[in-house]
C-alpha positions in Angstrom: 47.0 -58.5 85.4 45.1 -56.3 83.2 45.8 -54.5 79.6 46.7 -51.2 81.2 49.1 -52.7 84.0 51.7 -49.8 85.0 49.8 -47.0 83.3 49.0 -44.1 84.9 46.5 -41.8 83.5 45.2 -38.2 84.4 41.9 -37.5 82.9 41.2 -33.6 82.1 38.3 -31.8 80.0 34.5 -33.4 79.3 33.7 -37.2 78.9 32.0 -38.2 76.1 31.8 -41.6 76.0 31.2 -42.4 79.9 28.6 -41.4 82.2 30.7 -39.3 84.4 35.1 -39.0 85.1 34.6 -41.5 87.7 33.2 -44.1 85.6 36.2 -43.4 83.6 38.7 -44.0 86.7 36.6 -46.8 87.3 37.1 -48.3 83.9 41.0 -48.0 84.1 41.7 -48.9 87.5 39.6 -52.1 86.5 42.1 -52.7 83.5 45.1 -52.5 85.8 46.1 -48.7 85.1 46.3 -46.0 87.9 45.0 -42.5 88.2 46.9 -39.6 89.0 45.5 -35.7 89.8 48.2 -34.0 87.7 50.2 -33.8 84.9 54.0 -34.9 86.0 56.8 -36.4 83.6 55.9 -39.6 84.9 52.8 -39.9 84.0 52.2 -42.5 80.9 49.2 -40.8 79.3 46.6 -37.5 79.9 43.0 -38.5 78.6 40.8 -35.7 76.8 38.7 -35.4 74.2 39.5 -32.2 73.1 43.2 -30.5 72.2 41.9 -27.0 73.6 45.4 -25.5 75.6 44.2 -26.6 79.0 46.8 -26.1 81.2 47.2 -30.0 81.6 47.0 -30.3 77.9 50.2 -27.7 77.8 52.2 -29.6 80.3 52.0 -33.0 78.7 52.7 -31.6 75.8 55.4 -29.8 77.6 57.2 -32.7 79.1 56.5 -34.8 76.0 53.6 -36.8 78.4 51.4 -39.1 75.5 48.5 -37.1 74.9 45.1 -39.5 74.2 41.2 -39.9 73.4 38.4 -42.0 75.6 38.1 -43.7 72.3 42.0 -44.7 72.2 42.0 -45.5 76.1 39.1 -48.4 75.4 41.6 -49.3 72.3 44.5 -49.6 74.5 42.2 -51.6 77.5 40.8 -53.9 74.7 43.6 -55.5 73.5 
């Protein structure tokens, strides 16, 4: 079991602190979370670095979808 077990995450925008978005899938799929394509009501968390309206940005914050930074995703896989 890992730290991010039945998490789903959709990443949008640049990385910053990872070589590439993969690397990022990599890194949660390794911690237990899963890794969707869109934004959807189900989904636990979008991952971005910047709040510039994206039109992912706008529907998570549409449907109330937790809204998070690389730095707070290595926070959360830590613990």
């Amino acid at each position: 079991m890992g730290s991010l077990d039945n998490l789903s995450f959709c990443i949008t925008g640049d990385v910053e602190t990872f070589k590439n978005r993969t690397e990022v899938q990599e890194y949660i799929k390794n911690h237990g979370g899963l890794i969707k394509s869109g934004v959807s009501k189900t989904l636990s968390y979008l991952v971005t670095n910047s709040d510039e309206p994206t039109a992912k940005y706008n529907k998570a914050k549409e449907l109330g979808v937790r809204i998070i930074s690389e730095a707070q995703l290595r926070a959360m896989a830590e613990k």
